[in-house]
Each structure stands twice: as structure tokens, then as C-alpha cells.
The first five atom37 places (N, CA, C, CB, O) and aatype in JSON, in Angstrom:
{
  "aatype": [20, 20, 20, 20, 20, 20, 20, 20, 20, 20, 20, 20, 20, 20, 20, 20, 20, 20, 20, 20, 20, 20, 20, 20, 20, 20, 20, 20, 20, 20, 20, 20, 20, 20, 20, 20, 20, 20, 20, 20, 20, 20, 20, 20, 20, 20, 20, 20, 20, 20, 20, 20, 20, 20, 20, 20, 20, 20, 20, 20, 20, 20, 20, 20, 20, 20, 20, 20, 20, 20, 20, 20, 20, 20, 20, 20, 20, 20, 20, 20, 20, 20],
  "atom_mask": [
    [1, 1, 1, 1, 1],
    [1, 1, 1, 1, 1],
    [1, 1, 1, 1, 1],
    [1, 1, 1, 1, 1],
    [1, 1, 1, 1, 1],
    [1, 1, 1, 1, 1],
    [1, 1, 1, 1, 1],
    [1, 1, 1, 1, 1],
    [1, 1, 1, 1, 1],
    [1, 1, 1, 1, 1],
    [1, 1, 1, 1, 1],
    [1, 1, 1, 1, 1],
    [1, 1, 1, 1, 1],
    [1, 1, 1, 1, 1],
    [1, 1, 1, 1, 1],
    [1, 1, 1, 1, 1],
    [1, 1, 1, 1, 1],
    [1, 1, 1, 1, 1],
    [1, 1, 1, 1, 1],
    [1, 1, 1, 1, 1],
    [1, 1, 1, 1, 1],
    [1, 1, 1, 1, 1],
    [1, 1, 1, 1, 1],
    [1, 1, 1, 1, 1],
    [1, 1, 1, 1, 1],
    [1, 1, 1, 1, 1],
    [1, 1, 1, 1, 1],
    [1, 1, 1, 1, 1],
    [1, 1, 1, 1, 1],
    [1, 1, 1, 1, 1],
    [1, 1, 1, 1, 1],
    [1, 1, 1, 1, 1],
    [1, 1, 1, 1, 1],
    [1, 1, 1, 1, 1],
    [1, 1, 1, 1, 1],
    [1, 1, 1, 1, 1],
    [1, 1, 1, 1, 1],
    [1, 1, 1, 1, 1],
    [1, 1, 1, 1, 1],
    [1, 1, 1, 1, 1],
    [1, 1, 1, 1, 1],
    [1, 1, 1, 1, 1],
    [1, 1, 1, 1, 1],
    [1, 1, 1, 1, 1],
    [1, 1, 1, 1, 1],
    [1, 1, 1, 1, 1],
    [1, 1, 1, 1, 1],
    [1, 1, 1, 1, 1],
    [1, 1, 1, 1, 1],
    [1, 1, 1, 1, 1],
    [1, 1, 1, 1, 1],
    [1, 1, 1, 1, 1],
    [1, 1, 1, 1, 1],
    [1, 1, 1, 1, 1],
    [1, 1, 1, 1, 1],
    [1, 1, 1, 1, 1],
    [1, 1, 1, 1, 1],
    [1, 1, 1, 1, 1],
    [1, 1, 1, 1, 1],
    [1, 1, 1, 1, 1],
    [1, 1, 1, 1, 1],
    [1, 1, 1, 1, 1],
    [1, 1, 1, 1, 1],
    [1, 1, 1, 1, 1],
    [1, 1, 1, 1, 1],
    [1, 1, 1, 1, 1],
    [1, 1, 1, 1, 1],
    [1, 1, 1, 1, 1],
    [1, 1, 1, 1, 1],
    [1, 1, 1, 1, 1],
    [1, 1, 1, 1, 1],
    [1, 1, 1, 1, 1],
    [1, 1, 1, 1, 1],
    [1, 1, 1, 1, 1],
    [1, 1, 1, 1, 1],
    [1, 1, 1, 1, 1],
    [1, 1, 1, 1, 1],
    [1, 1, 1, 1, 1],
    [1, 1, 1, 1, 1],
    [1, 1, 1, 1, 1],
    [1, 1, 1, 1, 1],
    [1, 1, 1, 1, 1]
  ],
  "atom_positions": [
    [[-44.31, 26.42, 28.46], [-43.49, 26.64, 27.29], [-42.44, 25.53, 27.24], [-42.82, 28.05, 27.31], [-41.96, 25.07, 28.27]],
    [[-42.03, 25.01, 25.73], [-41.15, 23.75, 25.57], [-40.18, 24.52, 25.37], [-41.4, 22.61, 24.46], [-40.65, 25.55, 24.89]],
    [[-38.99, 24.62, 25.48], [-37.33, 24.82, 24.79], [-36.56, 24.01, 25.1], [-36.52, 25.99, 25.1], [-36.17, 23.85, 26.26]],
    [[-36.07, 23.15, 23.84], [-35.37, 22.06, 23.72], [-35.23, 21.14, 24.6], [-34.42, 22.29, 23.47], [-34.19, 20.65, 25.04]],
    [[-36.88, 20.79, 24.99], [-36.66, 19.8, 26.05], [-36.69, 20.16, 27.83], [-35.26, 19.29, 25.66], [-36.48, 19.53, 28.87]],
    [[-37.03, 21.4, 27.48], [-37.25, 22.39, 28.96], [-38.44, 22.83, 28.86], [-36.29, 23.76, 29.21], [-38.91, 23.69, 28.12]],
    [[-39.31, 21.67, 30.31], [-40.58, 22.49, 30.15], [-40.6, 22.57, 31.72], [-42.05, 21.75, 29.27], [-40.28, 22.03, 32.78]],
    [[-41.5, 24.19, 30.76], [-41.59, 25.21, 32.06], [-43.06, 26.59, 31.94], [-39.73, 26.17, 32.07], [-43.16, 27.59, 31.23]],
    [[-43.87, 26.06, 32.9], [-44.88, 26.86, 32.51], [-44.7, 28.16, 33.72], [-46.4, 25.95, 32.48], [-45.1, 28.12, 34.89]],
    [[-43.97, 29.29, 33.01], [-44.42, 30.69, 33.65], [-46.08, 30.07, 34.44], [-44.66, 32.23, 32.06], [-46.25, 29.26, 35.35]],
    [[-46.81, 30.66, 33.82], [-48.04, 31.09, 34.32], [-48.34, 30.02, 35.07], [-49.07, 31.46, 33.36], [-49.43, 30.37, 35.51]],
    [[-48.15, 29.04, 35.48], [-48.4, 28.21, 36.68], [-47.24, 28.78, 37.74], [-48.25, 26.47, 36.32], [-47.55, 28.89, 38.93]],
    [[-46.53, 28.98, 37.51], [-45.71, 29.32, 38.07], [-46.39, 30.65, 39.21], [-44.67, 29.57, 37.0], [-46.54, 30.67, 40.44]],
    [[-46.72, 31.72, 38.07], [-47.3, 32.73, 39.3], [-48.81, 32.77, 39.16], [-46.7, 34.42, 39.19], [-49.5, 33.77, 39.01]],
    [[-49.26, 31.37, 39.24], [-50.09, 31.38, 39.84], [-50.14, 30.61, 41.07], [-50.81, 31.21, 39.14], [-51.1, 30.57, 41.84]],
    [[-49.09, 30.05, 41.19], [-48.84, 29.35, 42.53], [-48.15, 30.5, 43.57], [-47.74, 27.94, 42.28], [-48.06, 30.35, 44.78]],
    [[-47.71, 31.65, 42.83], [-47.44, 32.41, 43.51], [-48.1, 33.71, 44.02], [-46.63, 32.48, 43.13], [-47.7, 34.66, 44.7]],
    [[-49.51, 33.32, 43.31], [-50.55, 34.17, 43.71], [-51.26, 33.51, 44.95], [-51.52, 34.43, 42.51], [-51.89, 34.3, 45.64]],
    [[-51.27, 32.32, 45.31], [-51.78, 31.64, 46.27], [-50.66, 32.12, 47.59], [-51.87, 29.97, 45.81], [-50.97, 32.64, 48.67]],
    [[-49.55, 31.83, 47.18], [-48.76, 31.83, 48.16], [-48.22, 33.35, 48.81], [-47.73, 30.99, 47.65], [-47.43, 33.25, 49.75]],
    [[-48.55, 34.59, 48.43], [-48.02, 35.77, 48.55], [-49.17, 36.57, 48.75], [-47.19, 36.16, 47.47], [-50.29, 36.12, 48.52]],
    [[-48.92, 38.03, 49.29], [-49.81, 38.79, 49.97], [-49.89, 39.75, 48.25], [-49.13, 39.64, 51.75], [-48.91, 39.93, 47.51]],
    [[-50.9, 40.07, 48.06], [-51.4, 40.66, 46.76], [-49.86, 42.13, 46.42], [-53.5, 41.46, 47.17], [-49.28, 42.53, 45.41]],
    [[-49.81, 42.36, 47.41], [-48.85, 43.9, 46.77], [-47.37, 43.46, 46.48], [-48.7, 45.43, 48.14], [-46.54, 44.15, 45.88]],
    [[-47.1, 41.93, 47.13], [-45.9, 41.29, 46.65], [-46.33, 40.88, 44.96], [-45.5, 39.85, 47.74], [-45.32, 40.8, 44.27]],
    [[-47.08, 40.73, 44.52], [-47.04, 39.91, 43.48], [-46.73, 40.27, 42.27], [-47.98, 39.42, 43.39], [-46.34, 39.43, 41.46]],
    [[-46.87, 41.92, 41.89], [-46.31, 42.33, 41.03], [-44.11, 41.99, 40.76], [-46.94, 43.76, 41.31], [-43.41, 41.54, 39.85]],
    [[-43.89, 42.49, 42.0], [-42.59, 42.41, 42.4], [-41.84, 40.77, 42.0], [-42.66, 42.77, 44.05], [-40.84, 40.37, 41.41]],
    [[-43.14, 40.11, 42.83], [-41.87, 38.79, 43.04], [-42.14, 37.94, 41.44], [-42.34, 37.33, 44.85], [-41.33, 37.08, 41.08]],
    [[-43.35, 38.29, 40.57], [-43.1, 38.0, 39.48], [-42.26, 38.45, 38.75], [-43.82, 38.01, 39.05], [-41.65, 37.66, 38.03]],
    [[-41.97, 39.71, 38.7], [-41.14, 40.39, 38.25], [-39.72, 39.33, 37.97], [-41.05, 41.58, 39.23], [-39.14, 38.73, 37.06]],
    [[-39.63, 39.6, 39.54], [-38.24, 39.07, 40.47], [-38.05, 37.79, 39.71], [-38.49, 38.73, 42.4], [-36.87, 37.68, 39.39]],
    [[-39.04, 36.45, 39.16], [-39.14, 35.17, 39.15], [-38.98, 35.26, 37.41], [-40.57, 34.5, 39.96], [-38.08, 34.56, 36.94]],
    [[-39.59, 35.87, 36.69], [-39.11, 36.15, 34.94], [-37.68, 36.34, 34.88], [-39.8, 37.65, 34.16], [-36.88, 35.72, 34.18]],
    [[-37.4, 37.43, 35.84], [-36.14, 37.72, 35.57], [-34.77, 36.37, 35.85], [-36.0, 39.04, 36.51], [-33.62, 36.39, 35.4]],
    [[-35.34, 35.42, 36.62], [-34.49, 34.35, 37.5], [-34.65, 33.19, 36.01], [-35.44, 33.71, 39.47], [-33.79, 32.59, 35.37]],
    [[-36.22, 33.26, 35.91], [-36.23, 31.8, 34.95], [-35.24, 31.94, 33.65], [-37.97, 31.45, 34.27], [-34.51, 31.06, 33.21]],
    [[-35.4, 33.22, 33.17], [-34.09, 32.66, 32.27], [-32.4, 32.34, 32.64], [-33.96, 33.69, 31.25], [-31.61, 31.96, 31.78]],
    [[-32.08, 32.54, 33.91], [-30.99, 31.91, 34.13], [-31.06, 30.25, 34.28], [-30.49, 32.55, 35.25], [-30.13, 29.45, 34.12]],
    [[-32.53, 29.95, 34.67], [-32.99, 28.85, 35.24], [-32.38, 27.86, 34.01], [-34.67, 28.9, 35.57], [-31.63, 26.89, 34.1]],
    [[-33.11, 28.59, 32.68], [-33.64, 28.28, 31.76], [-31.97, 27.51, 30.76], [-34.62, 29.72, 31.23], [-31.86, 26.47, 30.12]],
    [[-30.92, 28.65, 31.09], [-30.05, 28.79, 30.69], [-29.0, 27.74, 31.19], [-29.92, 29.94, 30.81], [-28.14, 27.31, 30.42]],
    [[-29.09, 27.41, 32.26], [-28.59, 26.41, 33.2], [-29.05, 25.1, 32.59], [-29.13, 26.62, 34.7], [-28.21, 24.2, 32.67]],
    [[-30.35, 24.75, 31.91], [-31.48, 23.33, 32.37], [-30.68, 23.67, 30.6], [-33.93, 23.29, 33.16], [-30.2, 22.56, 30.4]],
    [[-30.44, 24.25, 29.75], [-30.17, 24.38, 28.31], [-28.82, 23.37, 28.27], [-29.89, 26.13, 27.78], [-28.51, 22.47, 27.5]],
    [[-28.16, 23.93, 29.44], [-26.29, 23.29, 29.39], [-26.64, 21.81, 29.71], [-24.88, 24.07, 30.95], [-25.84, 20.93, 29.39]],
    [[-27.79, 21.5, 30.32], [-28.07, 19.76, 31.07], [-28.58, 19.06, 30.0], [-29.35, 19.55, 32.47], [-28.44, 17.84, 30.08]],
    [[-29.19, 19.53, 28.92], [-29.73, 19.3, 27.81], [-28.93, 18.26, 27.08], [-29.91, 20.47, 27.12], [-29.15, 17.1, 26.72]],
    [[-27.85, 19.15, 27.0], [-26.39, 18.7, 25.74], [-26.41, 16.44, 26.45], [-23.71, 20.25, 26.58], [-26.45, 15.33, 25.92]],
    [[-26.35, 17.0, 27.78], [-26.2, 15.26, 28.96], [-27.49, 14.57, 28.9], [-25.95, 15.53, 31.02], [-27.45, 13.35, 29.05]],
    [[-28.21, 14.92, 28.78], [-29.43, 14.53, 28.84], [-30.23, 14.59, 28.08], [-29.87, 14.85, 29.52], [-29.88, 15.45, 27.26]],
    [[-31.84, 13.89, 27.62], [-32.31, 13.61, 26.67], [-33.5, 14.66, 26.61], [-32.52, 12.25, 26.65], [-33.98, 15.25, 25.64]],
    [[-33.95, 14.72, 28.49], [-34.99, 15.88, 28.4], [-34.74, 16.53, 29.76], [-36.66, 15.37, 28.17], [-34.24, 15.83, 30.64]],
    [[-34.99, 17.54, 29.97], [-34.56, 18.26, 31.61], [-36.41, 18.77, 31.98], [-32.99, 20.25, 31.44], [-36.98, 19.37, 31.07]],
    [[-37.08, 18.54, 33.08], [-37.87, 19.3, 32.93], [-37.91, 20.22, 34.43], [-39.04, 18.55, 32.44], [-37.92, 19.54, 35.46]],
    [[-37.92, 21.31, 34.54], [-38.15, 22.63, 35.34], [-39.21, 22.41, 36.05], [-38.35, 23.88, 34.56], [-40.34, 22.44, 35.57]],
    [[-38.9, 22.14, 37.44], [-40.2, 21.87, 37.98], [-40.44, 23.13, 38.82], [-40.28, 20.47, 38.83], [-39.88, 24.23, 38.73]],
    [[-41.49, 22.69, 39.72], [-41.46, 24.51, 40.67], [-40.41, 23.96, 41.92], [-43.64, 25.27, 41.66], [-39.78, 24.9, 42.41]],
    [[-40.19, 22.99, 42.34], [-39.09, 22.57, 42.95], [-37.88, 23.06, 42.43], [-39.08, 21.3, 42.98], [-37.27, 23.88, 43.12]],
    [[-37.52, 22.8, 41.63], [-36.01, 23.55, 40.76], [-35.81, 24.41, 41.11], [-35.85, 23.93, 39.4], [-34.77, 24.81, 41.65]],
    [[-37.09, 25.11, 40.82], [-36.84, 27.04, 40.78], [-37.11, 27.43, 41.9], [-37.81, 28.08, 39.8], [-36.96, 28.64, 42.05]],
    [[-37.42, 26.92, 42.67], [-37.2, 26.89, 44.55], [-35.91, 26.85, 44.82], [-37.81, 25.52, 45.46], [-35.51, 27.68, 45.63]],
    [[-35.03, 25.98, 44.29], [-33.97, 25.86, 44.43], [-32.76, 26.37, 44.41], [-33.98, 25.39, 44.12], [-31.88, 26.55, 45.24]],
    [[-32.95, 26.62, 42.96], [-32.5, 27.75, 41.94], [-31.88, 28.97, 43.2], [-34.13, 28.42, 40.76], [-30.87, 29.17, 43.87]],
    [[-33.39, 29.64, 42.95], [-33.9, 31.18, 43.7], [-32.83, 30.71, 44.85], [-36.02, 31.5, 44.34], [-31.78, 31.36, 44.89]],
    [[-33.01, 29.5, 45.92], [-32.3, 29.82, 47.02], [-30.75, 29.73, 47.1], [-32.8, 29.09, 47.93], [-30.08, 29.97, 48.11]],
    [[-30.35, 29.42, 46.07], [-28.5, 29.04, 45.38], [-28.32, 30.07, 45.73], [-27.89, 28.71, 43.66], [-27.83, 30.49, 46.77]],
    [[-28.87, 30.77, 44.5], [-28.74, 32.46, 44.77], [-29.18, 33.51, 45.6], [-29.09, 32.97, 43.96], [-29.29, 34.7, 45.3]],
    [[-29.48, 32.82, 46.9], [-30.11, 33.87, 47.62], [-30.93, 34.95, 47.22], [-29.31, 34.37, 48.15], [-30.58, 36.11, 47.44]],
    [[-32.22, 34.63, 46.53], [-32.98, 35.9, 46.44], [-33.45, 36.32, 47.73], [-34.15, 35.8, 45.53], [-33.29, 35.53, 48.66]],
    [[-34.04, 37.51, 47.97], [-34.11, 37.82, 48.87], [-35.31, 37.54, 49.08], [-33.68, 38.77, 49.05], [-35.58, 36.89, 50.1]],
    [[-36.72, 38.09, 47.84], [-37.99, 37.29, 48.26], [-38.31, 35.68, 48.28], [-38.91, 37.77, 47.45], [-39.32, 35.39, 47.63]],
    [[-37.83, 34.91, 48.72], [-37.54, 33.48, 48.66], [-38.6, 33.1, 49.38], [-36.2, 32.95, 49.19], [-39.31, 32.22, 48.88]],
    [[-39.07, 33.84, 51.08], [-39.4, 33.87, 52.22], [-40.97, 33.85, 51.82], [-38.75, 35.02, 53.06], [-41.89, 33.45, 52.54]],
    [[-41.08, 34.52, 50.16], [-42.44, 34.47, 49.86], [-43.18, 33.74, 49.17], [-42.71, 35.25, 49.51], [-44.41, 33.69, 49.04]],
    [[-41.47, 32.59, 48.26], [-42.11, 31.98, 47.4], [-42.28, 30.12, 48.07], [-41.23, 32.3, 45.93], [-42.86, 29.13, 47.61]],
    [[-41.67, 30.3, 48.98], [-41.83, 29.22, 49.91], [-43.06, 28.8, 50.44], [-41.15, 29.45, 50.88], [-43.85, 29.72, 50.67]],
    [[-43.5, 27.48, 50.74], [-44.82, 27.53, 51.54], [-43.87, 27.17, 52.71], [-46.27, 26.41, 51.12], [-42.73, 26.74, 52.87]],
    [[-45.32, 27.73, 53.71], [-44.56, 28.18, 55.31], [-45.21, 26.65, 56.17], [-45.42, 30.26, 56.27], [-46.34, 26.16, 56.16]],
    [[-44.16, 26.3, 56.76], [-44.38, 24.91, 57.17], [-44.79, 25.49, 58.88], [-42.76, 23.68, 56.89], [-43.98, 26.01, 59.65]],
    [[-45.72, 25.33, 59.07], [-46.08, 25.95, 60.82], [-45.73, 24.76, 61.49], [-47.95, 26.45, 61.34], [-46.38, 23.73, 61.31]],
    [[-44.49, 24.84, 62.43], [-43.93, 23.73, 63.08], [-44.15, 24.5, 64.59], [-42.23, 23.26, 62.53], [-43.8, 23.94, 65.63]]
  ]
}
């Protein structure tokens, strides 16, 4: 989806988060992730006014999520086995 220069595709979004999460999380942390992108959304709107185009990557909203400490974060992360 475009808004004013904010692109941001939901549905890639959880579908990367269908890869990355155990099936009974996924209702939840989508949930959890609609509810976040419009702050996301709302934030990348104010960068707009400075800028010519902002675009929302899944990095951002990695980011985002961890500013604010969500709590499922742990799921939307890929797990680096060190």
C-alpha cells in the first residue's frame, strides 16, 4: 500500500511472519503488527513533510516494534544461532 509516499506492504509483511513464527503465534502477532503499523505509518507521515519519499521497510518495523518494546519482538526477529 502507497500513502503519501509510504510504502508498505502489510501482506509481505505477515508473510514473512508466517515463515518466521510457530503457527498459533500468528494470529496474535499479526494482530499485534496492524495494530503497530499505523503508528509506524503515522511517524514515516511526519518524515514526509522533510522528505520527498519515506519508504517502510521490514527493517523499520523491526525497529519500530523494538523502541517500543513489544513484547512479541522475540518472534518477529530472525534468530541468529551464535
Amino acid at each position: 500500500m502507497t500513502i503519501k509516499g509510504i510504502v508498505l506492504d502489510v501482506k509481505e509483511i505477515v508473510k514473512v511472519l508466517k515463515c518466521k513464527c510457530n503457527e498459533e503465534r500468528i494470529e496474535y502477532i499479526a494482530l499485534g503488527v496492524e495494530k503497530y503499523i499505523n503508528r509506524i505509518l503515522d511517524e514515516a507521515e511526519k518524515q514526509v513533510k522533510d522528505k520527498n519519499r519515506v519508504i517502510v521497510t521490514e527493517n523499520d518495523i523491526y525497529d519500530i516494534l523494538e523502541e517500543r518494546n513489544v513484547p512479541f519482538l522475540e518472534f518477529l526477529k530472525p534468530k541468529n544461532n551464535e
